[in-house]
C-alpha positions as CSV (number, residue, x, y, z in Angstrom):
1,X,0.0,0.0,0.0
2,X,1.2,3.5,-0.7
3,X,1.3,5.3,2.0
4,X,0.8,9.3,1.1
5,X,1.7,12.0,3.9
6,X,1.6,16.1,3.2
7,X,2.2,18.6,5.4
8,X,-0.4,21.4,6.7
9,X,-0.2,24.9,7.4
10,X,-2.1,25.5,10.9
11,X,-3.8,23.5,13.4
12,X,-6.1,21.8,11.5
13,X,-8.0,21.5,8.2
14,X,-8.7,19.0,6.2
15,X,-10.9,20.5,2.8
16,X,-13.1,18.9,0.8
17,X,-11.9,18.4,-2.3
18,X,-13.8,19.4,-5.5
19,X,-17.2,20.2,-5.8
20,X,-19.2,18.5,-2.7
21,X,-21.8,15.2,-4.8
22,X,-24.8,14.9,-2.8
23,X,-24.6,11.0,-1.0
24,X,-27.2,8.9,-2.3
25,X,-27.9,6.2,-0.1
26,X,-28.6,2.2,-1.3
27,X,-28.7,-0.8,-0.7
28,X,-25.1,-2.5,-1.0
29,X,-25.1,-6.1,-1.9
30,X,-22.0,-8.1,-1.5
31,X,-19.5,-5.1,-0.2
32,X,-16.0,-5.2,1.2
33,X,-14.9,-4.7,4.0
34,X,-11.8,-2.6,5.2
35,X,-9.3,-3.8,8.8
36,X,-6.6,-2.2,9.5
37,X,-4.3,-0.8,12.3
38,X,-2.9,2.5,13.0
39,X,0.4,2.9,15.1
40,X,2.1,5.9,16.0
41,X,6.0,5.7,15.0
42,X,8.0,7.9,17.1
43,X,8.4,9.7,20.6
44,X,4.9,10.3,22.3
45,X,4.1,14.2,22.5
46,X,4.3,15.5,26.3
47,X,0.7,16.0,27.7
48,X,-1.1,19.3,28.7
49,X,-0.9,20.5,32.5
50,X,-3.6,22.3,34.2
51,X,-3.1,24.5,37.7
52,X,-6.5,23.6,39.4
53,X,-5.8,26.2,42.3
54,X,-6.5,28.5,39.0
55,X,-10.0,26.1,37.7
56,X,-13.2,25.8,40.0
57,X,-14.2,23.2,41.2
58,X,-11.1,22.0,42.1
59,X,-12.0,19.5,44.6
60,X,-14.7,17.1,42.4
61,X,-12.2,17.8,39.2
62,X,-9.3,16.7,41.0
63,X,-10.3,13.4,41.8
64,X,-8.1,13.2,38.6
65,X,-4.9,14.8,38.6
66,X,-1.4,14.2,39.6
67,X,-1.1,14.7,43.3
68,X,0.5,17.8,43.4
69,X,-2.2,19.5,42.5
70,X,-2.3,19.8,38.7
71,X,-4.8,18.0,36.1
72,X,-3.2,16.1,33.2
73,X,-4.7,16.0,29.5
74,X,-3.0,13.4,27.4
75,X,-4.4,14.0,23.4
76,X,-2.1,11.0,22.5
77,X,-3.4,7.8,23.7
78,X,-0.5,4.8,22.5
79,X,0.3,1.4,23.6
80,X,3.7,0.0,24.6
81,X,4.0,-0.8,20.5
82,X,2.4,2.3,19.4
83,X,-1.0,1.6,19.0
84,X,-2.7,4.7,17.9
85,X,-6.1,4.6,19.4
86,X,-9.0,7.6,19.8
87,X,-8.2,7.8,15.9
88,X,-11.2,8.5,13.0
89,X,-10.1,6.4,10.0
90,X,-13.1,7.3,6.7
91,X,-12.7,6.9,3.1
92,X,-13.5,9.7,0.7
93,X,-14.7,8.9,-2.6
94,X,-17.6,6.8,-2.0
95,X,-20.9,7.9,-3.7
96,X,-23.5,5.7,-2.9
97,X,-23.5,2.7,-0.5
98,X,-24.8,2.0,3.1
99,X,-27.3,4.5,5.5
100,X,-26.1,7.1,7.4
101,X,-29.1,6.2,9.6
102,X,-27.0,3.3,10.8
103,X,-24.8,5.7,13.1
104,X,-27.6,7.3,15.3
105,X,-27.0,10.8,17.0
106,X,-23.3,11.5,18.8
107,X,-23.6,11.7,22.1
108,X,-20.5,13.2,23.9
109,X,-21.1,13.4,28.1
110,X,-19.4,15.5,30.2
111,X,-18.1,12.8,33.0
112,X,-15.1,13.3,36.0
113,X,-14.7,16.9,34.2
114,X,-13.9,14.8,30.9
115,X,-15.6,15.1,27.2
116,X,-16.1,11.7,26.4
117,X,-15.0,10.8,23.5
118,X,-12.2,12.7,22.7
119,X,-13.1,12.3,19.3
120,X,-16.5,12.2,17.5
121,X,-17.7,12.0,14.0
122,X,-20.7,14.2,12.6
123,X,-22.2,14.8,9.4
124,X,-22.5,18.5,8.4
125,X,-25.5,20.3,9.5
126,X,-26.1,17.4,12.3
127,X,-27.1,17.9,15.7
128,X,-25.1,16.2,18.5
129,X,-26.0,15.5,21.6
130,X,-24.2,16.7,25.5
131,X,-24.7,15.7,28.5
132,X,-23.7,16.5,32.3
133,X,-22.8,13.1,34.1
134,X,-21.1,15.5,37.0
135,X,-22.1,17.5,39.9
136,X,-20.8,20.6,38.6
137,X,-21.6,23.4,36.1
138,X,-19.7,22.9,32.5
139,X,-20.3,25.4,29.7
140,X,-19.7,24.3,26.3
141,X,-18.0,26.5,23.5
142,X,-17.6,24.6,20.4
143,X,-15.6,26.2,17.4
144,X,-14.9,25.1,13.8
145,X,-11.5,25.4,13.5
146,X,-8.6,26.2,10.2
147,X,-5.8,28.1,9.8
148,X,-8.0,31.1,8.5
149,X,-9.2,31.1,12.3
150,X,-12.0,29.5,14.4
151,X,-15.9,30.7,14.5
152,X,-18.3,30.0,17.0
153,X,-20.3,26.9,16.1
154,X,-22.3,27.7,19.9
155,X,-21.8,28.5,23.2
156,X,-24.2,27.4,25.7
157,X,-24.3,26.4,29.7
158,X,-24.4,22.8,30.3
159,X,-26.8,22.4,33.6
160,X,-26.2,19.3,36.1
161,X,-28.8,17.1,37.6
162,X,-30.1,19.1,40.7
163,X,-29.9,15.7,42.7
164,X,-26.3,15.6,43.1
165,X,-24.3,15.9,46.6
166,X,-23.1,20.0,46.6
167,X,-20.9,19.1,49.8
168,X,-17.6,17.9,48.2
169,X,-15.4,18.3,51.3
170,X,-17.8,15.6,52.9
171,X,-16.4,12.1,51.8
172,X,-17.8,10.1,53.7
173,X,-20.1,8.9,51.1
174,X,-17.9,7.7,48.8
175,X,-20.8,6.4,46.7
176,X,-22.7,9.0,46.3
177,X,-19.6,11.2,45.6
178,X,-18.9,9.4,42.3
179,X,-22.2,8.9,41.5
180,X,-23.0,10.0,38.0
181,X,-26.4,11.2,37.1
182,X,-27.4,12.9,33.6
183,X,-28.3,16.2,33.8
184,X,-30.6,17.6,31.2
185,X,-29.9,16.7,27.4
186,X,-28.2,20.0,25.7
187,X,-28.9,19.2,21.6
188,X,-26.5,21.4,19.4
189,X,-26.6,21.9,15.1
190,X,-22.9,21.7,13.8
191,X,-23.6,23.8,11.5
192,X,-19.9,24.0,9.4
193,X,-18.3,26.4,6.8
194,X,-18.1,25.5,3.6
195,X,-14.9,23.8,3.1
196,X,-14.5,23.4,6.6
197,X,-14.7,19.5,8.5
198,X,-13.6,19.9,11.7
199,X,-14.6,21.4,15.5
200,X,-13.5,21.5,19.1
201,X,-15.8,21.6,21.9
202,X,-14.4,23.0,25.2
203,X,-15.8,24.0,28.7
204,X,-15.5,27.8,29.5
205,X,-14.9,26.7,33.6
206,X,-12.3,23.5,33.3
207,X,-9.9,24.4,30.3
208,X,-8.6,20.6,30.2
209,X,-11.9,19.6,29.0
210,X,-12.0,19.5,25.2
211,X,-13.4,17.2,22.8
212,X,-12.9,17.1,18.8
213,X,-14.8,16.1,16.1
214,X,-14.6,15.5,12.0
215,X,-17.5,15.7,9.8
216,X,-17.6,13.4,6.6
217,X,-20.0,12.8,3.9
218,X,-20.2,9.4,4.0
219,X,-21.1,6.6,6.3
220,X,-17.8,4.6,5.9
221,X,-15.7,5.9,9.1
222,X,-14.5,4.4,12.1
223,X,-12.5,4.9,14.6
224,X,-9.5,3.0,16.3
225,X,-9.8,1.2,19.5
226,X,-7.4,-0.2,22.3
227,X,-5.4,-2.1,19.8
228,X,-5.3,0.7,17.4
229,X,-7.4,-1.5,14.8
230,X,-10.7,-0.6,12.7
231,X,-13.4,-2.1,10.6
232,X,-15.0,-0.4,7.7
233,X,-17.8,-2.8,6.1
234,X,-20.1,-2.9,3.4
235,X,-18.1,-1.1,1.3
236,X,-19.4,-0.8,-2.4
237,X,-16.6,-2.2,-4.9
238,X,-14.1,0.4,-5.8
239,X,-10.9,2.8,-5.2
240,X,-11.0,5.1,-2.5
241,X,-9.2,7.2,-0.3
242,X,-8.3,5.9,3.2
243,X,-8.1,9.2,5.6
244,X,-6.5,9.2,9.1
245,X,-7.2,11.5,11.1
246,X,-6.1,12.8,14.7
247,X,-6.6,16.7,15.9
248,X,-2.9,17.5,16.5
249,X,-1.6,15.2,14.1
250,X,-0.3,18.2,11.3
251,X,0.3,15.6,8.5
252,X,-2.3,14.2,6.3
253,X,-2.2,10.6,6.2
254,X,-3.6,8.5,3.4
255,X,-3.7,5.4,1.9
256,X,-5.5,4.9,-1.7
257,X,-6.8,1.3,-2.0
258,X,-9.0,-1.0,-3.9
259,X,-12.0,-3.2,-2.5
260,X,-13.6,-5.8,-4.2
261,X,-17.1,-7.9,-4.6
262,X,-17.1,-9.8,-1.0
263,X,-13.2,-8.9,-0.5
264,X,-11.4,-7.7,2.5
265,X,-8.6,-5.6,2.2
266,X,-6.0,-5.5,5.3
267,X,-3.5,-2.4,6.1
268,X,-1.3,-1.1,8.5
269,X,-0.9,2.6,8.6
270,X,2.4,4.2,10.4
271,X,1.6,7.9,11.6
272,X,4.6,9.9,12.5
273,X,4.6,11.3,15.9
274,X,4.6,15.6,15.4
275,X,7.7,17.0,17.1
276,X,7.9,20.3,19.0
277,X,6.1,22.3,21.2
278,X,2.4,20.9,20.1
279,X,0.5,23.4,22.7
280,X,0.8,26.7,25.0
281,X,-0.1,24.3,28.5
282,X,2.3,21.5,27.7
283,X,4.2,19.9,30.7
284,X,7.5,21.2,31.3
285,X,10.1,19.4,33.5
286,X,10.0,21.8,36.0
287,X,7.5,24.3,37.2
288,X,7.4,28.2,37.5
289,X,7.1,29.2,40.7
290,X,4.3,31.2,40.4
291,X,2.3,28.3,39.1
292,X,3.3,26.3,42.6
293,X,1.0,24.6,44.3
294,X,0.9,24.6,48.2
295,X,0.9,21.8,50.5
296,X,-1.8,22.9,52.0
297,X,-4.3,22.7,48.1
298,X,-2.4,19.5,47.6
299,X,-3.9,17.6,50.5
300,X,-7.0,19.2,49.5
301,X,-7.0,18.0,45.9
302,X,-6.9,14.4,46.1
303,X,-6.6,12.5,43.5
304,X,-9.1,9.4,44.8
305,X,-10.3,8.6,41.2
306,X,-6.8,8.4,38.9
307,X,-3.6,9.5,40.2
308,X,-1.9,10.8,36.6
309,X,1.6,10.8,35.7
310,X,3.2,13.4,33.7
């Protein structure tokens, strides 16, 4: 397979290419079927750090964090042998073939002051779905983004189920502490640029919440799980495009291949890991001192949920 990789100016666009064909949707009789696995060849980027002394809600949120008082967001998640997961593999190219309906509505919950998933995949002009799992307040900003500069996709509070404890310095309960409950439903219209594919959604309260999404025109995407592999099925016969892609990943990764009648077509796909300073918040080895924590927030935050390494 030949594997085709391009730089990009910016953070990240990928364009449609040519004029957009409206996808006509069939029924798809003996298709292929697409498996593969993606692997990440190279050092793995440093993480994001977080102060939480300077977040609310600093308590509840840092039942996550790293024990010394700061709340870790890893965008890269790779195995020992670099398996690339949280990664949305599509094909461009297809036409006609399977429903869309097949999909559902994305759902992304806000859960231990995490957007879950990290990644999501929309179709233009879809609504999505948000929901708060946490007994805090989140407010959601979403932005398309491209190196011609972001624009406001919406921007609206996220409201938590009124049942939840309030008292987070009581512990006692340590049931009823991590105790989700689903708040009321928020439903949102990505409504993108032309041109434009891709969005972030992050809270205006807990900056290390952030979730990112791709919108595609067809029904044949997936996306990588803890092995790094994905399926694509019921593919009409035919030569497409294979996309990866990842939100900081500044390379476009491809892979044009062939399925036939009934046929299954294996690849792997190597993504070189981006070098450099990825991000404003990465971690640094050491700290500036105004960003210290004190002992006394330190045995405050406590990290009951995940202790994170950096």
């Amino acid at each position: 397979m030949k594997l085709i990789t391009r730089c990009m100016v910016g953070l990240v666009l990928l364009s449609l290419s040519g004029p957009a064909l409206a996808y006509q949707e069939m029924t798809v009789s003996n298709g292929g079927t697409i498996k593969g696995t993606v692997k990440l060849d190279g050092l793995v980027p440093k993480p994001k750090g977080y102060n939480l002394t300077t977040l609310p809600d600093q308590l509840y949120c840092g039942r996550i964090s790293d024990g010394q008082g700061w709340r870790i967001l890893q965008p890269f998640q790779v195995g020992a042998a670099g398996e690339f997961r949280e990664v949305v593999v599509y094909l461009e190219g297809v036409e006609k073939g399977k429903s869309f309906a097949e999909g559902g509505i994305p759902q992304i919950e806000a859960k231990d002051c995490l957007f879950l998933p990290f990644t999501t995949v929309v179709r233009d002009d879809q609504t999505v779905t948000v929901v708060n799992m946490d007994p805090v307040m989140h407010d959601i900003q979403a932005y398309e983004t491209s190196h011609l500069g972001a624009r406001v996709l919406f921007n609206v509070p996220l409201p938590m189920n009124p049942q939840h404890p309030r008292n987070f310095k009581d512990r006692s309960d340590a049931a009823m502490y991590h105790k989700h409950m689903a708040g009321a439903p928020t439903k949102q219209l990505v409504d993108l640029s032309k041109g434009r594919r891709i969005f972030v959604m992050q809270c205006g309260f807990h900056a290390y919440m952030e979730s990112w999404g791709v919108a595609v025109t067809n029904p044949y995407f997936a996306k990588t799980d803890e092995q790094g592999r994905f399926t694509i099925t019921d593919i009409p016969p035919g030569t497409y495009k294979l996309v990866v892609w990842h939100p900081y990943i500044r390379t476009v990764n491809e892979q044009v291949l062939t399925v036939n009648h009934n046929g299954t077509v294996k690849t792997t796909i190597v993504v070189q890991a981006p070098t450099g300073r990825l991000y404003a918040n990465e971690v640094l080895a050491h700290d500036y001192v105004r960003y210290n924590v004190t002992e006394e927030a330190q045995k405050e935050i406590d990290p009951m949920l995940q202790k994170q390494s950096r």
